[in-house]
C-alpha positions as CSV (number, residue, x, y, z in Angstrom):
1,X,36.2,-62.8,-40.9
2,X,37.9,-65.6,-42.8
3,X,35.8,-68.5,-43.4
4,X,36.9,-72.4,-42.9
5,X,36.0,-75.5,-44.7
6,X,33.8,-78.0,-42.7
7,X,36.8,-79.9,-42.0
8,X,39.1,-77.4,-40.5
9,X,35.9,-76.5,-38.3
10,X,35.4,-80.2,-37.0
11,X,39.3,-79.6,-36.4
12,X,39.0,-76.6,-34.5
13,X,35.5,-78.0,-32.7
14,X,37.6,-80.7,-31.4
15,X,40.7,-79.4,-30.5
16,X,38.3,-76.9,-28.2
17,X,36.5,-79.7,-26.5
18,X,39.9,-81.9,-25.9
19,X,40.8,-78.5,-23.3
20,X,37.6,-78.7,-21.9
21,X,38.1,-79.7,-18.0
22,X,35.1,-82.5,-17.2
23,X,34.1,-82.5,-13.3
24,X,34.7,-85.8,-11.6
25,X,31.8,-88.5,-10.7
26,X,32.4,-86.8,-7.4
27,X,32.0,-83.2,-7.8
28,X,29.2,-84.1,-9.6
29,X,26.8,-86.0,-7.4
30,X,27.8,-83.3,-4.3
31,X,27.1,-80.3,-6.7
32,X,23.8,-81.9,-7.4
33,X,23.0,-82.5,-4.0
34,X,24.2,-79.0,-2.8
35,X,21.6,-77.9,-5.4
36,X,18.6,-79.9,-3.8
37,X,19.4,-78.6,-0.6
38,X,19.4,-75.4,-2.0
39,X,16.2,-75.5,-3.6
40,X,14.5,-77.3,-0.3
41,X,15.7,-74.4,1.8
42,X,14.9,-71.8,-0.7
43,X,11.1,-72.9,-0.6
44,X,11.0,-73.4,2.7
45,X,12.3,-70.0,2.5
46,X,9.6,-68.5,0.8
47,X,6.8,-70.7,1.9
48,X,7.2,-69.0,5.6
49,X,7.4,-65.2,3.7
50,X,4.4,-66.6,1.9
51,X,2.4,-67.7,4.9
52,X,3.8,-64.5,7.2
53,X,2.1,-61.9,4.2
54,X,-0.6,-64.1,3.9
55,X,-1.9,-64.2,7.7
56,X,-0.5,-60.4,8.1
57,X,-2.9,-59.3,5.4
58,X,-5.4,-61.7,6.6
59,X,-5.5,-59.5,9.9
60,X,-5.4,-56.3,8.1
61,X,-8.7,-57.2,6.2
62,X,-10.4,-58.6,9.0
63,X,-9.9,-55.6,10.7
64,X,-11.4,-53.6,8.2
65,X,-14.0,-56.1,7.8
66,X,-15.2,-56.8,11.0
């Protein structure tokens, strides 16, 4: 692999980052919110699985128990 001076890198870096494709103030905020909503319903998600092994194992032992 050929190596490049420090400038010719800073040449290259920048050239790369002038093709980069930035989102819009738009898709930004909705992406963002789509990933909150996500999230919310994701732990709501497994908050109810949570609570459904929780009470199903709470049975099993207090039939064991009792």
């Amino acid at each position: 692999m050929a190596k490049t001076n420090p400038m010719q890198f800073v040449q290259q870096v920048r050239a790369e980052v002038a093709k980069v494709v930035w989102p819009t103030r738009r898709e930004v905020v909705l992406t963002t919110i789509m990933v909150f909503i996500m999230a919310t319903l994701t732990a709501i998600f497994f908050a109810l699985v949570d609570l459904g092994i929780r009470s199903g194992l709470q049975g099993i032992l207090s039939v064991f128990a009792g």
